[in-house]
C-alpha positions as CSV (number, residue, x, y, z in Angstrom):
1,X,123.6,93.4,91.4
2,X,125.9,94.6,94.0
3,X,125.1,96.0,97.6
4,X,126.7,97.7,100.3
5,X,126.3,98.5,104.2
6,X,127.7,101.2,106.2
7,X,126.9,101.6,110.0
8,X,125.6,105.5,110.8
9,X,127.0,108.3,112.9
10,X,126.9,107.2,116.8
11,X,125.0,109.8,117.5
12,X,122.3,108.0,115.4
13,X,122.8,104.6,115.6
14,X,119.6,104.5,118.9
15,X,117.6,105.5,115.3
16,X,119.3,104.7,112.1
17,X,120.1,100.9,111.8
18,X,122.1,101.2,108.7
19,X,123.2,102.3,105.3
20,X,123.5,100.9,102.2
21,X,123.5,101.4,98.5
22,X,121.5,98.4,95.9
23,X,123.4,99.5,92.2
24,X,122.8,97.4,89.1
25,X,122.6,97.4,85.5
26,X,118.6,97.4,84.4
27,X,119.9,93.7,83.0
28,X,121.0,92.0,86.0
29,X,117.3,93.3,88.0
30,X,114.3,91.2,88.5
31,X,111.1,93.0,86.1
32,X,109.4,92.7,90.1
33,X,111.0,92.9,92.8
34,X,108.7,91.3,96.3
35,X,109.8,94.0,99.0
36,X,108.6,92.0,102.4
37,X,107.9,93.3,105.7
38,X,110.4,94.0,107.9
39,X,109.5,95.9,110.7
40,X,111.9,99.4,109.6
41,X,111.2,102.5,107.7
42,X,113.0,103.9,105.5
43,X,114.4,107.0,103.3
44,X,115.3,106.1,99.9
45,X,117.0,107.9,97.5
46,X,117.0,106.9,93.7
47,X,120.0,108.2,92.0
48,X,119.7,105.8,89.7
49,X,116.3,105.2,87.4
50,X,113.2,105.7,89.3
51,X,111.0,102.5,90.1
52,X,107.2,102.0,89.9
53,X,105.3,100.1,92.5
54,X,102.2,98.1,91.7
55,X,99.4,98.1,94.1
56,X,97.2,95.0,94.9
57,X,94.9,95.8,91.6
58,X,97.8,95.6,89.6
59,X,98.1,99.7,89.1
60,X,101.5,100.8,88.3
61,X,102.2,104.4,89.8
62,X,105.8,106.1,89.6
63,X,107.7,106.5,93.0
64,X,109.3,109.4,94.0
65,X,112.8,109.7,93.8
66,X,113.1,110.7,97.6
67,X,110.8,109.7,99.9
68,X,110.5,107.5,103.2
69,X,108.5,104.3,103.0
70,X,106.2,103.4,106.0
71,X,105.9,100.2,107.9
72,X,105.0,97.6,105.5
73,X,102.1,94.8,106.2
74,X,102.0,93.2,103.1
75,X,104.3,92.2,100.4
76,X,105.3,95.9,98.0
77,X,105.5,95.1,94.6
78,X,108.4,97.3,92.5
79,X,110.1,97.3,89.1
80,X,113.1,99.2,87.9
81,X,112.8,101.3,84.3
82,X,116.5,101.5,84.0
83,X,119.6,100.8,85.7
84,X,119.0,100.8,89.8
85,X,121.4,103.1,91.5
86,X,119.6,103.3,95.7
87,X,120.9,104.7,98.9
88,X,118.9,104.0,101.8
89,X,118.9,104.5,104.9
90,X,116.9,101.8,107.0
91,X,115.3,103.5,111.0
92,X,115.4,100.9,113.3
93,X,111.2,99.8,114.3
94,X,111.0,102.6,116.1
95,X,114.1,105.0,114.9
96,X,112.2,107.4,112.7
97,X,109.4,108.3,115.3
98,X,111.7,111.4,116.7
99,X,111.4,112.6,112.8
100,X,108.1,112.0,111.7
101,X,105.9,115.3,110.7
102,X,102.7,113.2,110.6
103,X,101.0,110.2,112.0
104,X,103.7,107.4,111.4
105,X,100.3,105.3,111.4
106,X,99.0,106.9,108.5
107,X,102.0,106.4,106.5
108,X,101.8,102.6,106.7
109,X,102.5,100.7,103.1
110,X,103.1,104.2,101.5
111,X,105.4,106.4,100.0
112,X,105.9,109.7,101.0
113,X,108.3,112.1,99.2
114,X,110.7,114.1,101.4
115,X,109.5,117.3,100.3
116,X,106.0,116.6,101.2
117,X,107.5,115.6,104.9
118,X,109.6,118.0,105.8
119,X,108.7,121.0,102.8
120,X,111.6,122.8,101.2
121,X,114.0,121.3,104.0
122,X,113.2,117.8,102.0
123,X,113.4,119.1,98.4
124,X,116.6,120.3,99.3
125,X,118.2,117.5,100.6
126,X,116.6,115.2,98.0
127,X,118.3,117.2,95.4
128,X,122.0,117.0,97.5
129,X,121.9,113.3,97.9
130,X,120.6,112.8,94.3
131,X,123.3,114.7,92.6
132,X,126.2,113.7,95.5
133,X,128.8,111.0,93.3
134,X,129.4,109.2,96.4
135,X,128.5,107.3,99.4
136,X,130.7,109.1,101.7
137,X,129.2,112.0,100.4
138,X,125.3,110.6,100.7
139,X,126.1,109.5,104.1
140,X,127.4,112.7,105.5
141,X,124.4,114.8,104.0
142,X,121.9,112.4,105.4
143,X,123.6,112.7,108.7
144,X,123.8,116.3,109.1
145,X,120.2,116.1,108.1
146,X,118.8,114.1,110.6
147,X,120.6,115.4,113.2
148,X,119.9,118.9,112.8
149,X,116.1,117.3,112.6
150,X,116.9,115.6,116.2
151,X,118.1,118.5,117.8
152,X,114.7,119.3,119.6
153,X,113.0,116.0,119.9
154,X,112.1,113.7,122.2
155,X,113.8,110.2,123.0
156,X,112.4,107.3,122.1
157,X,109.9,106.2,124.2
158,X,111.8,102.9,127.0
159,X,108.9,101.2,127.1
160,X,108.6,100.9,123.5
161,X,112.4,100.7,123.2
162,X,112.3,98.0,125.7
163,X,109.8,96.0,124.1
164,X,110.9,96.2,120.7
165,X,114.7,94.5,121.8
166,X,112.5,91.8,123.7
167,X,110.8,91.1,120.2
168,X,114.2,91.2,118.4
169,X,116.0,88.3,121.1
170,X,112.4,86.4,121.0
171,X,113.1,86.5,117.0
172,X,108.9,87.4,117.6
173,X,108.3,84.2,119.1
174,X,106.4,85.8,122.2
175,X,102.8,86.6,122.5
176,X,101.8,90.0,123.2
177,X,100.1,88.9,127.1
178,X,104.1,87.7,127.6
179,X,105.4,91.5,126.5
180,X,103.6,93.5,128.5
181,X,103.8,91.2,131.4
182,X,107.7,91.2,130.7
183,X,107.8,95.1,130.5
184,X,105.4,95.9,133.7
185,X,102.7,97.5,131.0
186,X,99.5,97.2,130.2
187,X,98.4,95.0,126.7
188,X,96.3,98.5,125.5
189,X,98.7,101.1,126.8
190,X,101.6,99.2,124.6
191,X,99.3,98.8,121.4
192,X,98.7,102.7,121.6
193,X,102.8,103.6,122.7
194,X,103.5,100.8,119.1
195,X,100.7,102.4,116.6
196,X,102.0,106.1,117.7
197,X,106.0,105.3,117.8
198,X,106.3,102.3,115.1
199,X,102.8,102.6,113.3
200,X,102.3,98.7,113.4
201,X,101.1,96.8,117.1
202,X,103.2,94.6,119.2
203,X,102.0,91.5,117.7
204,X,102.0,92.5,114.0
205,X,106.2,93.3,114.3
206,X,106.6,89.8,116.2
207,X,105.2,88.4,113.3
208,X,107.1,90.6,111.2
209,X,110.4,89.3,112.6
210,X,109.3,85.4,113.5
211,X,109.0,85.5,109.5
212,X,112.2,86.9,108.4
213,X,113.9,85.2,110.8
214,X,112.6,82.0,108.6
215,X,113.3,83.9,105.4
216,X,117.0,84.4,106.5
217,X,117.3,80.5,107.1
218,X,115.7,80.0,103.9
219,X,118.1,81.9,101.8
220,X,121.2,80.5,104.0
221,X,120.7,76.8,104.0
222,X,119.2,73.9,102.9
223,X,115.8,73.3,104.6
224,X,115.2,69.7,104.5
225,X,110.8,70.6,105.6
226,X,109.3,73.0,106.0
227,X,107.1,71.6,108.5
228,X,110.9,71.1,110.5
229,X,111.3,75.5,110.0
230,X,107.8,76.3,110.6
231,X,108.1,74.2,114.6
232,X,111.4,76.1,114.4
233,X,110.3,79.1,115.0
234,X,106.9,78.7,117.0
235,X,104.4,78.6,114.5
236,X,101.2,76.1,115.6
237,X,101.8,74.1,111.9
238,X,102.9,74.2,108.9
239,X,99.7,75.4,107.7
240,X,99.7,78.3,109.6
241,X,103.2,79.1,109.0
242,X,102.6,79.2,105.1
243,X,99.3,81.6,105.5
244,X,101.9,84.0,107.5
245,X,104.2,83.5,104.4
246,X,101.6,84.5,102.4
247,X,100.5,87.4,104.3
248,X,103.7,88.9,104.4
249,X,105.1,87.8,100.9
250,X,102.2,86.9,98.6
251,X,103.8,83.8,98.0
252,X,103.7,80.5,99.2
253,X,107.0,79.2,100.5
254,X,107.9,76.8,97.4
255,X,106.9,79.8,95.3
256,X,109.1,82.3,97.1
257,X,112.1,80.4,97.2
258,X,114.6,81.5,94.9
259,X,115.4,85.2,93.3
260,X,112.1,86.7,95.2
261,X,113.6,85.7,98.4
262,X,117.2,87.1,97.5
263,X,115.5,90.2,96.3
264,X,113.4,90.7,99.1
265,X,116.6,90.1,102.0
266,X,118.9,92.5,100.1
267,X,116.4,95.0,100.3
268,X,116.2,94.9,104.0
269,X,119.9,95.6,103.9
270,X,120.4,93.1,106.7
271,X,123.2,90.6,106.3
């Protein structure tokens, strides 16, 4: 399995936090692949075999093969029926907001195919990117895309902006009362700005990134205890630190470690 990233356009990059492209024979892929919670949407184009995702009842249903992906909250179960050949491109938390042509909210652990966001506008460029033979190519449709999309929006909202890169340095190790406090707003006014702009709240994307923060340490090193990781990064114990492991991951952390984890990281595209 081989994967790539590309930075976006710098018109973009305050939206788009990257590019990259997961190929691999249907051989070398995990039968399940454990997509975790990040706190980024993201468009995804299969130009390679389509995947199925599994809800929580253990119902396979056929994804798209264009369509953006809302904020997860729980782990997203997938498996590949052929060879994987995926472009994404990952929205920073609040990057797709000036795009959205419904309730971010409402899209939250779902898939939504392009054509049924953006009508003919999305067929078509499902179609381009899906038959285009190369990154470059992929990358530049995308682009023109979105910012011919961006053209009459409105910026990201500073208070949300502001918040969200407070999150990010805090690797989500501050509580919500220490956010607003740090950002001169109110606790409900920032919930309402979060659900609308990201479609998670201020706590739920701290603990979002407080946990892949651990995951990343996990897949890069050794971990002598977990108890050591979980007073790493603020949790109150290691007990509660392995129900947010669950919650995120539907594994525990002994469970996870391993191919699920590597899975999981590459599809975040981060690193």
């Amino acid at each position: 399995m081989t994967h790539h990233i590309f930075e976006p356009h710098k018109d973009l990059a305050p939206f788009v936090k990257c590019y990259w492209t997961l190929e691999a024979p249907r051989e070398d892929t995990p039968t399940r692949n454990t997509i975790v919670p990040d706190g980024c949407m993201k468009m995804i184009f299969h130009y390679g075999a389509p995947y199925k995702h599994y809800d929580e009842q253990g119902t396979g249903t056929l994804l798209p093969k264009s369509f953006v992906i809302g904020q997860l909250t729980r782990p997203y179960e997938v498996e590949p029926v052929g060879a994987t050949g995926t472009f994404f491109v990952c929205f920073h938390p609040s990057g797709f907001q000036p795009f959205a042509t419904r309730p971010i909210k409402k899209m939250e652990n779902t898939a939504v195919s392009l054509e049924e966001l953006f009508g003919e506008d999305g067929q078509e460029i499902g179609q381009k990117v899906l038959q285009a033979e190369l990154t470059s190519e992929r990358i530049s449709l995308v682009e023109a895309f979105l910012l011919g999309r961006l053209a009459n929006t409105e910026t990201i909202d500073q208070i949300v902006q502001s918040t969200v890169e407070t999150i990010l340095t805090a690797n989500g190790q501050l509580s919500v009362g220490e956010l607003s406090q740090q950002n001169n707003t109110n606790r409900r006014q920032l919930a309402r700005k979060f659900s609308s702009d990201i479609g998670i709240s201020p706590k739920q994307l701290s603990k979002t990134v407080r946990l892949q923060a651990a995951l990343k340490i996990l897949l890069n090193k050794d971990v002598a205890s977990l108890t050591d990781l979980a007073y790493e990064h603020e949790y109150y114990d290691q007990a509660h630190f392995i129900k947010d492991f669950k919650e995120f991951t539907g594994l525990t952390p002994k469970e996870f470690y391993g191919d699920h984890l590597k899975m999981s990281l590459v599809f975040e595209g981060v690193d």
